[in-house]
Backbone atoms as SQL, in Angstrom:
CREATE TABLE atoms (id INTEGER PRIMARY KEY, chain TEXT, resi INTEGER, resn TEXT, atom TEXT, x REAL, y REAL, z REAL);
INSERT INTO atoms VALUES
  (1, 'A', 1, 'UNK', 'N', 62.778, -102.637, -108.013),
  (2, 'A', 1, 'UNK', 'CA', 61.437, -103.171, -107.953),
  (3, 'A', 1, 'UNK', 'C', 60.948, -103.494, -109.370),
  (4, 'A', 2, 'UNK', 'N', 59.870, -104.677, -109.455),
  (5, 'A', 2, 'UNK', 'CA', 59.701, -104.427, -110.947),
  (6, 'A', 2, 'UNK', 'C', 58.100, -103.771, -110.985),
  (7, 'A', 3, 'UNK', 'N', 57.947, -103.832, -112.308),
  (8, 'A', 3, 'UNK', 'CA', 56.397, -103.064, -112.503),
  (9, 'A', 3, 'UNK', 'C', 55.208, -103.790, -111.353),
  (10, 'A', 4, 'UNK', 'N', 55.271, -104.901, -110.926),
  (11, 'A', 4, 'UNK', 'CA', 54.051, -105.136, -109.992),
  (12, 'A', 4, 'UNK', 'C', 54.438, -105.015, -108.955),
  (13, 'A', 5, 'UNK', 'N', 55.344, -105.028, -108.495),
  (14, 'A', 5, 'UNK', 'CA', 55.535, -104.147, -107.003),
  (15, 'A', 5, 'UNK', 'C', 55.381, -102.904, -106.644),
  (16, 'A', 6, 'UNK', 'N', 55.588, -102.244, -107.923),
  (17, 'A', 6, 'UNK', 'CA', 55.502, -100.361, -107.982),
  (18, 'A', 6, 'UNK', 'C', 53.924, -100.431, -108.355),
  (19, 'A', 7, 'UNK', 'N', 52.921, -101.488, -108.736),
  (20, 'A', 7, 'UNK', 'CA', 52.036, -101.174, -108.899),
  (21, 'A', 7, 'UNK', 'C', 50.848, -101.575, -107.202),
  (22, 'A', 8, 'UNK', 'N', 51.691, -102.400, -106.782),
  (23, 'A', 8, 'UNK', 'CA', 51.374, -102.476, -105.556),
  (24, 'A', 8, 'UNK', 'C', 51.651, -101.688, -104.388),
  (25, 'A', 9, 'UNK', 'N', 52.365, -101.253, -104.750),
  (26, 'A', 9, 'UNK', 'CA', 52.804, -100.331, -103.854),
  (27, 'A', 9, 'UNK', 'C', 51.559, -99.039, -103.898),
  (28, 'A', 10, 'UNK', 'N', 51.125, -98.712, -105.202),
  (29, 'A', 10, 'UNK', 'CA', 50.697, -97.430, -105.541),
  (30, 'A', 10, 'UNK', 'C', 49.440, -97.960, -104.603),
  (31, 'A', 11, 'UNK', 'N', 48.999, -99.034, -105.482),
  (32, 'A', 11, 'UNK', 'CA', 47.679, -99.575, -104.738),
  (33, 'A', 11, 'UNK', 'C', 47.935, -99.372, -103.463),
  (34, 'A', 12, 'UNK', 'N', 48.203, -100.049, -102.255),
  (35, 'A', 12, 'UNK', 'CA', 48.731, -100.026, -101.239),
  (36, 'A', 12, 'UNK', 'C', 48.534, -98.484, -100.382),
  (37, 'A', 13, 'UNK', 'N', 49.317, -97.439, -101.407),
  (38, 'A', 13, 'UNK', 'CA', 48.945, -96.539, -100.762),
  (39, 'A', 13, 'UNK', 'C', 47.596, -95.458, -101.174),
  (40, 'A', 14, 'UNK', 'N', 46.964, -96.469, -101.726),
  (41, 'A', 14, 'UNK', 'CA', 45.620, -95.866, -102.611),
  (42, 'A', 14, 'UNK', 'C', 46.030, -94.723, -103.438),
  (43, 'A', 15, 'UNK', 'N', 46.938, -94.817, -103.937),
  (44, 'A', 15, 'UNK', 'CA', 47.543, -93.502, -105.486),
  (45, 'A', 15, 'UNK', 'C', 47.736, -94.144, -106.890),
  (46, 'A', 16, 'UNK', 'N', 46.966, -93.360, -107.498),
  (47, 'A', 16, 'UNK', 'CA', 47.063, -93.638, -108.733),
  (48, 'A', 16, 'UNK', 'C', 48.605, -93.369, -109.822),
  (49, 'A', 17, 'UNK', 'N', 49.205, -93.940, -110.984),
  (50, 'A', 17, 'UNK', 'CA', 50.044, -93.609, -111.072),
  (51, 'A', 17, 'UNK', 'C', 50.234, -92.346, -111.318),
  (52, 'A', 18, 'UNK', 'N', 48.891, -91.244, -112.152),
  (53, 'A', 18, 'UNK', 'CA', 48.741, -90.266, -112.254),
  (54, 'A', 18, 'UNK', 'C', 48.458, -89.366, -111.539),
  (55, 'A', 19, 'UNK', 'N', 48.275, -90.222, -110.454),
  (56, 'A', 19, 'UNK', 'CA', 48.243, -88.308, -108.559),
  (57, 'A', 19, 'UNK', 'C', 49.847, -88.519, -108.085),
  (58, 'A', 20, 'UNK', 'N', 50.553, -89.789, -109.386),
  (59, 'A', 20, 'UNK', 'CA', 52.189, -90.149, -108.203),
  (60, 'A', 20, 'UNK', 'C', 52.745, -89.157, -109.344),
  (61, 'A', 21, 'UNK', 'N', 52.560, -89.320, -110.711),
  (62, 'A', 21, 'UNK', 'CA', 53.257, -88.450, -111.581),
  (63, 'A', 21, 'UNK', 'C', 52.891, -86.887, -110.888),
  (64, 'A', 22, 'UNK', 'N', 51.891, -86.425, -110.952),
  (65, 'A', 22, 'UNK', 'CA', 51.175, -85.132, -110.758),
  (66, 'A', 22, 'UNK', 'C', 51.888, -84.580, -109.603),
  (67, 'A', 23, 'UNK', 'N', 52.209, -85.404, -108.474),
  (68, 'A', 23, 'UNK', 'CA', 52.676, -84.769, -107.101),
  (69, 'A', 23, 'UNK', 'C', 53.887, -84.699, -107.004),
  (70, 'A', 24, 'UNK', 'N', 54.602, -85.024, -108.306),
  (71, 'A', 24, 'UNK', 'CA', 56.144, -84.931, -108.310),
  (72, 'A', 24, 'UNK', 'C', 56.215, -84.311, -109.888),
  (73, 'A', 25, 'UNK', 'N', 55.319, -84.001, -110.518),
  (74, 'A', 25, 'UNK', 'CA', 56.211, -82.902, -111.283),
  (75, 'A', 25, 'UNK', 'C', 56.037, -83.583, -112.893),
  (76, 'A', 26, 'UNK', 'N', 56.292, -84.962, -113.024),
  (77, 'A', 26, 'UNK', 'CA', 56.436, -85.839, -113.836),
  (78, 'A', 26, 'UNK', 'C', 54.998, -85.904, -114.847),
  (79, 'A', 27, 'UNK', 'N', 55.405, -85.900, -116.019),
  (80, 'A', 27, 'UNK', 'CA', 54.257, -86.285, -117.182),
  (81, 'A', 27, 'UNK', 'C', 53.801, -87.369, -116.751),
  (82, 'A', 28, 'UNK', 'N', 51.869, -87.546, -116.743),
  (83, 'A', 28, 'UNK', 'CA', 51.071, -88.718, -116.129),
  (84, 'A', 28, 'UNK', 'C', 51.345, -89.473, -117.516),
  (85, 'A', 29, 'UNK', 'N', 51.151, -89.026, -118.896),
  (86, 'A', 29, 'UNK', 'CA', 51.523, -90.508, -120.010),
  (87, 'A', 29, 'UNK', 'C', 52.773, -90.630, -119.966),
  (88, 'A', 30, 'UNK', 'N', 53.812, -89.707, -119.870),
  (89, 'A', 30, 'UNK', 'CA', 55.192, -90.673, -119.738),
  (90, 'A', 30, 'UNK', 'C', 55.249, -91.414, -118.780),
  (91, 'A', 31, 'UNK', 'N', 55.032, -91.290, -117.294),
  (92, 'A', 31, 'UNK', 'CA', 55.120, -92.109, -116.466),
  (93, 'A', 31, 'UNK', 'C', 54.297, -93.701, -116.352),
  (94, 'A', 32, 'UNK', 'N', 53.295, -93.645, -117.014),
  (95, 'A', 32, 'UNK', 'CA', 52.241, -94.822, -117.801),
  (96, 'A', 32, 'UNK', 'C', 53.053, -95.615, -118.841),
  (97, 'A', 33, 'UNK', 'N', 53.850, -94.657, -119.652),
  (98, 'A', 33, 'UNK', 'CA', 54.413, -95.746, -120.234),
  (99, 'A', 33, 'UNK', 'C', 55.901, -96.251, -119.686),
  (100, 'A', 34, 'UNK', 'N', 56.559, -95.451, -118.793),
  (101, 'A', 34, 'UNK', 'CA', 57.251, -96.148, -118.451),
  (102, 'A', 34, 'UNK', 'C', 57.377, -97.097, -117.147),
  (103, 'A', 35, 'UNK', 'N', 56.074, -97.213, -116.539),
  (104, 'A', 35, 'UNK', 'CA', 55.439, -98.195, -115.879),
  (105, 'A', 35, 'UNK', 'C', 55.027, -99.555, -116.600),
  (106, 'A', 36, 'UNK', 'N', 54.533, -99.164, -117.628),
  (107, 'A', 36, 'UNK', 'CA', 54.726, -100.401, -118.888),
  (108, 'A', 36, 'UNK', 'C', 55.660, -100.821, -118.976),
  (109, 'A', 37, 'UNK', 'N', 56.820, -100.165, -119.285),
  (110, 'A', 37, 'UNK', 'CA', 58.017, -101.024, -120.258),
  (111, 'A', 37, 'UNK', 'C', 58.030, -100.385, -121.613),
  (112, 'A', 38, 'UNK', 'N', 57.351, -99.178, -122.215),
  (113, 'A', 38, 'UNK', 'CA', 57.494, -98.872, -123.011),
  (114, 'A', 38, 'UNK', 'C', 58.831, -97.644, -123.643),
  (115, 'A', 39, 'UNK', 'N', 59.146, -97.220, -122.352),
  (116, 'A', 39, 'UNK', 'CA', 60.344, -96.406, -122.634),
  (117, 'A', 39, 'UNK', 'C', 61.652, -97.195, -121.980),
  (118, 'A', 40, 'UNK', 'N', 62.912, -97.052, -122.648),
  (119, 'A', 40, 'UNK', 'CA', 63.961, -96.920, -122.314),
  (120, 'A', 40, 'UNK', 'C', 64.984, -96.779, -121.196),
  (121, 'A', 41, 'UNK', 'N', 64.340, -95.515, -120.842),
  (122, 'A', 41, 'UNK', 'CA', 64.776, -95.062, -119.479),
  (123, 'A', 41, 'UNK', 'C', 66.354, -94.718, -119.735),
  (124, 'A', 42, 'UNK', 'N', 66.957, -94.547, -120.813),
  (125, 'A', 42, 'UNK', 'CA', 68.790, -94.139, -120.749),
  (126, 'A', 42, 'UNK', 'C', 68.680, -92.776, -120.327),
  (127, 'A', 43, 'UNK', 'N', 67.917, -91.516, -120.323),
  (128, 'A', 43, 'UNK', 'CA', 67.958, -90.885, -120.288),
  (129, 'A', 43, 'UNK', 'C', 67.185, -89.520, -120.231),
  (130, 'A', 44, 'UNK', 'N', 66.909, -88.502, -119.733),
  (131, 'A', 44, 'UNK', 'CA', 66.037, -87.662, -119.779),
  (132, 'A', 44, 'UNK', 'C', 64.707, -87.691, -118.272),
  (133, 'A', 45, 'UNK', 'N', 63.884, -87.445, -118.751),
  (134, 'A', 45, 'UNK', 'CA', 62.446, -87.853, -117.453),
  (135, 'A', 45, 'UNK', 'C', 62.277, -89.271, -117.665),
  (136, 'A', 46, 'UNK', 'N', 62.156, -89.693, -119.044),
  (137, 'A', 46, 'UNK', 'CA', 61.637, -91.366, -118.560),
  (138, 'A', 46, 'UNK', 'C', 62.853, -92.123, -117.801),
  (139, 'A', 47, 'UNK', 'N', 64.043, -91.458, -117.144),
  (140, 'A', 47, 'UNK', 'CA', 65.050, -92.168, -116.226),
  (141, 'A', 47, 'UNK', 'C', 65.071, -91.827, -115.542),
  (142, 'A', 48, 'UNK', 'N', 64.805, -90.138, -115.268),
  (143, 'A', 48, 'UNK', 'CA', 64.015, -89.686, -113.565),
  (144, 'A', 48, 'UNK', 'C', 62.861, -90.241, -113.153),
  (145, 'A', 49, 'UNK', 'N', 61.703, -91.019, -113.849),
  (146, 'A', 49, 'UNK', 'CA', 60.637, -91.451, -112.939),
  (147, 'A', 49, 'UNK', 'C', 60.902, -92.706, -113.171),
  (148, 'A', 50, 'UNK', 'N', 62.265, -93.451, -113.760),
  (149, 'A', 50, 'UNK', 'CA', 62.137, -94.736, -113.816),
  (150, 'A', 50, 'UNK', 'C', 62.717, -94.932, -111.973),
  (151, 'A', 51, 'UNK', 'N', 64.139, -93.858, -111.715),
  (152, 'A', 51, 'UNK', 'CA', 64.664, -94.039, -110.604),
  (153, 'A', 51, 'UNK', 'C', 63.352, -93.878, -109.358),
  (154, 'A', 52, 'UNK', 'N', 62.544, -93.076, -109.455),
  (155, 'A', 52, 'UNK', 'CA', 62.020, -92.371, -108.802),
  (156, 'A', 52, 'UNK', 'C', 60.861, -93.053, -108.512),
  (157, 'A', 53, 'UNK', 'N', 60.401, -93.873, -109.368),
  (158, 'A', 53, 'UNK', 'CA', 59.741, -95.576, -108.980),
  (159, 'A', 53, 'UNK', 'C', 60.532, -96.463, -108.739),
  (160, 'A', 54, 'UNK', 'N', 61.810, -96.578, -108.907),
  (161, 'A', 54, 'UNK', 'CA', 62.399, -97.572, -108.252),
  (162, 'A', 54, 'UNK', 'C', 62.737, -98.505, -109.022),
  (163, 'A', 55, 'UNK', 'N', 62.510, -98.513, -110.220),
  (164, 'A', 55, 'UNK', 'CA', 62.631, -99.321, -111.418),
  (165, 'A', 55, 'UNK', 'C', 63.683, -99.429, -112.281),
  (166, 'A', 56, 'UNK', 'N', 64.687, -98.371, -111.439),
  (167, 'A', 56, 'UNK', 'CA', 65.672, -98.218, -111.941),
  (168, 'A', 56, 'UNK', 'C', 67.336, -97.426, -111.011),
  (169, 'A', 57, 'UNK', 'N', 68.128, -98.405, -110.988),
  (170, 'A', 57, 'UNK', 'CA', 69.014, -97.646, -109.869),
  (171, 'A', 57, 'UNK', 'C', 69.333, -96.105, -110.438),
  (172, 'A', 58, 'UNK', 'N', 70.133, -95.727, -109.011),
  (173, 'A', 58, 'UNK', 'CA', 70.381, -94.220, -109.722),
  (174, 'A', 58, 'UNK', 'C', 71.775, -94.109, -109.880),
  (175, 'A', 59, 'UNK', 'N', 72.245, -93.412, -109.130),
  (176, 'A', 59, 'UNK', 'CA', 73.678, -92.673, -109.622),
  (177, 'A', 59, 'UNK', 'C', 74.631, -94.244, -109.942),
  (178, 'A', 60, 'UNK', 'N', 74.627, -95.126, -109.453),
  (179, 'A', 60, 'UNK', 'CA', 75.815, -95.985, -109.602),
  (180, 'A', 60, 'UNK', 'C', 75.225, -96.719, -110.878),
  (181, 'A', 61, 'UNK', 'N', 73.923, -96.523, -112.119),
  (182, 'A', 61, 'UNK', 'CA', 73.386, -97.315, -112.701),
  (183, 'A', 61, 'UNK', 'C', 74.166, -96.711, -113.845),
  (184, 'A', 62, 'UNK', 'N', 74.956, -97.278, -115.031),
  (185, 'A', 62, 'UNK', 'CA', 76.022, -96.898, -115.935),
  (186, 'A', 62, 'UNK', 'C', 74.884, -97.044, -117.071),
  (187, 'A', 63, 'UNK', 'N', 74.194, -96.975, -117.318),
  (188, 'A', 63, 'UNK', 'CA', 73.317, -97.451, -118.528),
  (189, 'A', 63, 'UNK', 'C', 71.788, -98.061, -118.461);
């Protein structure tokens, strides 16, 4: 998905990205910025909430 679909989506289900970070565990500014485009995502949490929005494949994604 890219960032306006995951942002539609949130909309959609009336959640903010910060009650989606909060209810799964995830930092509300890391997840902000990597809803931006500001992180990376190779590795660590900003590649668990990249998968976990969808923004990013998971196990078969090499990089």
């Amino acid at each position: 998905m890219t960032e306006q679909q995951v942002r539609a989506a949130l909309k959609e289900n009336r959640m903010t990205i910060a009650d989606w970070a909060r209810a799964r565990g995830f930092s509300v500014e890391l997840s902000r910025m990597v809803l931006a485009g500001k992180r990376k995502c190779l590795r660590g949490q900003s590649r668990e909430i990249a998968i976990a929005l969808g923004l990013r494949a998971g196990l078969s994604d090499q990089g």
